[in-house]
C-alpha positions, -999 to 999 in steps of 0.1 A, spaced: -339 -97 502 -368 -111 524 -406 -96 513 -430 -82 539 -465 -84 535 -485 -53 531 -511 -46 558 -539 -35 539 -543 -58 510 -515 -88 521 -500 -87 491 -460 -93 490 -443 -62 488 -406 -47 489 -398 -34 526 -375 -8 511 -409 3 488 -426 37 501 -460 28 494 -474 -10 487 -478 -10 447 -511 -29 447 -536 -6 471 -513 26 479 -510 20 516 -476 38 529 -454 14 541 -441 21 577 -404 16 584 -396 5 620 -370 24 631 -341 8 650 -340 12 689 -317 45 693 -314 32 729 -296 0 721 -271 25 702 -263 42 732 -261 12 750 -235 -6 730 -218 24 724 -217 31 766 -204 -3 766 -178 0 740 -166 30 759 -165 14 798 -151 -16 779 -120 3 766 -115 26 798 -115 -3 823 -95 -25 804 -68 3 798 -69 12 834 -68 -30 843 -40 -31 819 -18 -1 830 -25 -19 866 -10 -48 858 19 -37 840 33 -14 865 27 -41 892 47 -61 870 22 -88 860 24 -86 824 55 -85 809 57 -117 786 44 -120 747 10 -126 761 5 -87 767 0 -81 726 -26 -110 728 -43 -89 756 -41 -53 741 -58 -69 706 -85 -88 724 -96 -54 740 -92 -38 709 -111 -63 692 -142 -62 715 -146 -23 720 -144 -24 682 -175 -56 684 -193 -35 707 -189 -2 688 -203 -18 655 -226 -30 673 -238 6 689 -236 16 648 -256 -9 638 -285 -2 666 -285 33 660 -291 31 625 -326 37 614 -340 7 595 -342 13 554 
């Protein structure tokens, strides 16, 4: 766990402390962007609904009928699950 430096007095302090143990300053917690939550989790959402729609496309056109559709279905699983994790992870406020 990396140390911050308190403000006040500059000594080295915990960031998960609630006040800096040497002079009694509070410690301010930066909370994470809840705007780059919504974002990723926008995107996780678009992701998955365009590449279901892109997918039922091309199967009933007939495009995608080989062992290379699994390999498709997991990618797109795989990055609205990246991009939902991320949307977690952004929402989250910092401890």
């Amino acid at each position: 766990m990396s140390l911050m430096t308190c403000p006040s007095c500059g000594k080295q302090i915990s960031p998960n402390a609630a006040a800096c143990p040497g002079c009694g300053e509070p410690v301010k917690h930066q909370p994470r962007s809840l705007a780059l939550g919504i974002l990723f989790n926008s995107l996780a959402a678009i992701w998955f609904i365009g590449s279901i729609t892109g997918i039922a496309i091309l199967y009933v056109k007939d495009k995608i009928h080989d062992s290379g559709n699994i390999v498709l279905w997991l990618g797109v699983i795989f990055i609205t699950f990246l991009l939902a994790m991320a949307g977690r992870f952004f929402s989250k406020p910092a401890k």
